[in-house]
C-alpha positions, -999 to 999 in steps of 0.1 A, spaced: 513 225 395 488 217 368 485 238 344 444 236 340 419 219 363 389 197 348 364 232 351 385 253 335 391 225 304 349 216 306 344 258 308 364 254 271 335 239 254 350 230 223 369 195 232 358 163 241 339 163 271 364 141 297 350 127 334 370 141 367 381 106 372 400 108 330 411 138 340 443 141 357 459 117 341 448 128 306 464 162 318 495 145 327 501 130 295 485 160 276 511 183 298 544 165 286 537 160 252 533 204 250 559 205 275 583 180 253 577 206 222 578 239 238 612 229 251 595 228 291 589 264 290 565 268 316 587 242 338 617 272 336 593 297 340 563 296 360 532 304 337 514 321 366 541 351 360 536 352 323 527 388 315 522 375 276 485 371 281 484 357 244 511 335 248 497 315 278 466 313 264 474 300 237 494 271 254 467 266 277 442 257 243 470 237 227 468 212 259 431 210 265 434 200 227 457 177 234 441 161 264 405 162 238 427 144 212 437 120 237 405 116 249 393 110 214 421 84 202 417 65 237 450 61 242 482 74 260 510 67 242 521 61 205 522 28 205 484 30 218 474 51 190 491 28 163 476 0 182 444 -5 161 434 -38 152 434 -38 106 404 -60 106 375 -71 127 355 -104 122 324 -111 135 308 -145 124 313 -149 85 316 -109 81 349 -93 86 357 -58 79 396 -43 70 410 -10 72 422 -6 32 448 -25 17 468 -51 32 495 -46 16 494 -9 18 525 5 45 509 12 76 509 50 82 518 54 118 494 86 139 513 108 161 507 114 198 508 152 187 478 163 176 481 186 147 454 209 157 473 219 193 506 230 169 483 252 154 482 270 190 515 273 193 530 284 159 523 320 169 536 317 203 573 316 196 576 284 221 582 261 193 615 272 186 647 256 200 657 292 221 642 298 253 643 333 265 617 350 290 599 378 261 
């Protein structure tokens, strides 16, 4: 079961605004990234029946901010995020991100910003228990 539908993410207000059509799959890939971190919590234990009100709110926010972050990035996948072109020409003009021979800094698919929602959860650490 899904674990928010597009009205409840839209009722949100404060991510990217994301069509019914970009929405389930968005949620899908917005789903296992939390769900990879939080060690599939709410896969052991259904988040319907969590009486920790905070915590599964809290995990709710962290993956509409995923799915905006996604959303935002336009991509699905690391390799999509890291997949922006250095330099763009257009006639004579060409523009480049920085140095060239700078390392590359590679993005995660994890935003930041949906960790923050989950530090004071307690589903970040390795142990899974039900309280």
């Amino acid at each position: 079961m899904p674990y928010l539908t597009h009205e409840e993410y839209m009722a949100m207000e404060t991510f990217a605004s994301v069509t019914l059509e970009e929405f389930p799959k968005l949620l899908n890939v917005a789903s296992d990234v939390i769900d990879n971190i939080t060690n599939h919590y709410y896969e052991a234990y259904p988040i319907e029946e969590d009486l920790n009100v905070f915590r599964k709110n809290h995990f709710l926010k962290a993956v509409a901010c995923q799915i905006g972050y996604l959303k935002e990035v336009g991509a699905s996948s690391t390799n999509g995020v890291n997949n922006n072109p250095q330099s763009v020409s257009i006639g004579r003009t060409t523009v480049s991100k920085g140095n060239s021979t700078a390392k590359q800094v590679e993005k995660a698919l994890l935003t930041n910003d949906a960790v923050n929602y989950l530090y004071p959860t307690g589903l970040l650490y390795s142990g899974r228990g039900r309280f």
